[in-house]
C-alpha positions as CSV (number, residue, x, y, z in Angstrom):
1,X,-15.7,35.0,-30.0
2,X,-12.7,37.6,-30.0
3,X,-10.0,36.2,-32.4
4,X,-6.6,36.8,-32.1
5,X,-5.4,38.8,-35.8
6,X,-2.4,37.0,-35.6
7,X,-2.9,34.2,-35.4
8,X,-5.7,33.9,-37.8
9,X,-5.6,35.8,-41.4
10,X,-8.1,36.4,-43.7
11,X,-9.0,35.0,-47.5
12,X,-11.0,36.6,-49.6
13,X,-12.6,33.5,-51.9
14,X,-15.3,34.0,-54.9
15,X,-17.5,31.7,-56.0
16,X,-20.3,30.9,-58.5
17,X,-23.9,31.9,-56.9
18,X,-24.7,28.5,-57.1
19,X,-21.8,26.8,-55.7
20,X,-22.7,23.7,-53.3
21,X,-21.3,26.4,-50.4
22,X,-24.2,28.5,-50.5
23,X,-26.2,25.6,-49.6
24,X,-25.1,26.2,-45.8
25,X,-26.7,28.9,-43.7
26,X,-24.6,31.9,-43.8
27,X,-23.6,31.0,-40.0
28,X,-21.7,27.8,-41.2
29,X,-20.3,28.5,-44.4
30,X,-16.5,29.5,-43.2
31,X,-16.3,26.8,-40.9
32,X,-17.5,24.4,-43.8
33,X,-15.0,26.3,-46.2
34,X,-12.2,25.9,-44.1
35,X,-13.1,22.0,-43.0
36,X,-13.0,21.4,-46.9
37,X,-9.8,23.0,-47.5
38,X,-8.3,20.9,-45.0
39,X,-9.6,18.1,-46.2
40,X,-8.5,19.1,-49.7
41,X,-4.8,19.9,-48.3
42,X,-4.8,16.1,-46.2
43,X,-6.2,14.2,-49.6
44,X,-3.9,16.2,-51.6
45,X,-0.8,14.7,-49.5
46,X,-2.1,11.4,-48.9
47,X,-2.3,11.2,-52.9
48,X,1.3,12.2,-53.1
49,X,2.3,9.0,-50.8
50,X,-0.3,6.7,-52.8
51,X,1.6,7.8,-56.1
52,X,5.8,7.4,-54.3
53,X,4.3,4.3,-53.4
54,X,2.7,2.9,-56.7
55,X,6.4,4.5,-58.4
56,X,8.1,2.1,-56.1
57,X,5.9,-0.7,-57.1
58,X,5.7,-0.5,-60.7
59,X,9.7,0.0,-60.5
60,X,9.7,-3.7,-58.9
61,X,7.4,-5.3,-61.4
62,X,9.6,-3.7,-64.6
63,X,12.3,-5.6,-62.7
64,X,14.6,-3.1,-62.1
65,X,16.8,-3.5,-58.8
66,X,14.7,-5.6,-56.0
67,X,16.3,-5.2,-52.8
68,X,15.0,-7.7,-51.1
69,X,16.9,-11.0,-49.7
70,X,14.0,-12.9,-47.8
71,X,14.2,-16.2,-48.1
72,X,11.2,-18.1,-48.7
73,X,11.2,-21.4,-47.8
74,X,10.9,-24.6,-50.2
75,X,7.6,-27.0,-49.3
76,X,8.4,-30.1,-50.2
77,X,5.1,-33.1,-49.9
78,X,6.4,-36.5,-49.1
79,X,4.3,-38.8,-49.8
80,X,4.4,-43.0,-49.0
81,X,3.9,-44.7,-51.9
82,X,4.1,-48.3,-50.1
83,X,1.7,-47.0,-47.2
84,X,-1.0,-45.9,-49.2
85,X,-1.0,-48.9,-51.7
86,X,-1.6,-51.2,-48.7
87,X,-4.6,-49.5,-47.9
């Protein structure tokens, strides 16, 4: 398959002789190097989000500035005193 040079550039990457890569046929290891480095690069961002998030939280539970104003409503039980001692 003819590849375009510009739109694909080349990385030269060493490695131990016994890295887990080797364990793929030489046919497959770029396409399994480059499937982990993207799934290195989407892990890497999703981590980033995970730790804004947890920063937001752990900012509410030292109490500092909640912003929220949803009101949750009071339950309140009644409960017949007269009815249930004529039982």
């Amino acid at each position: 398959m003819a590849r375009n040079k510009t739109k694909y550039r080349r990385l030269e990457l060493r490695l131990p002789a016994d890295h887990p890569l080797f364990n793929y046929p030489s046919g497959q290891r770029a396409a399994r190097a480059r499937e982990l480095i993207d799934t290195a690069i989407r892990l890497e961002e999703r981590l980033s989000e995970i730790e804004r998030q947890l920063a937001g939280i752990a900012q509410k539970l030292t109490g500092e500035a909640c912003t929220s104003t949803r009101k949750v409503p009071k339950k309140t039980l009644e409960f017949d005193v007269d009815a249930f001692m004529n039982l």
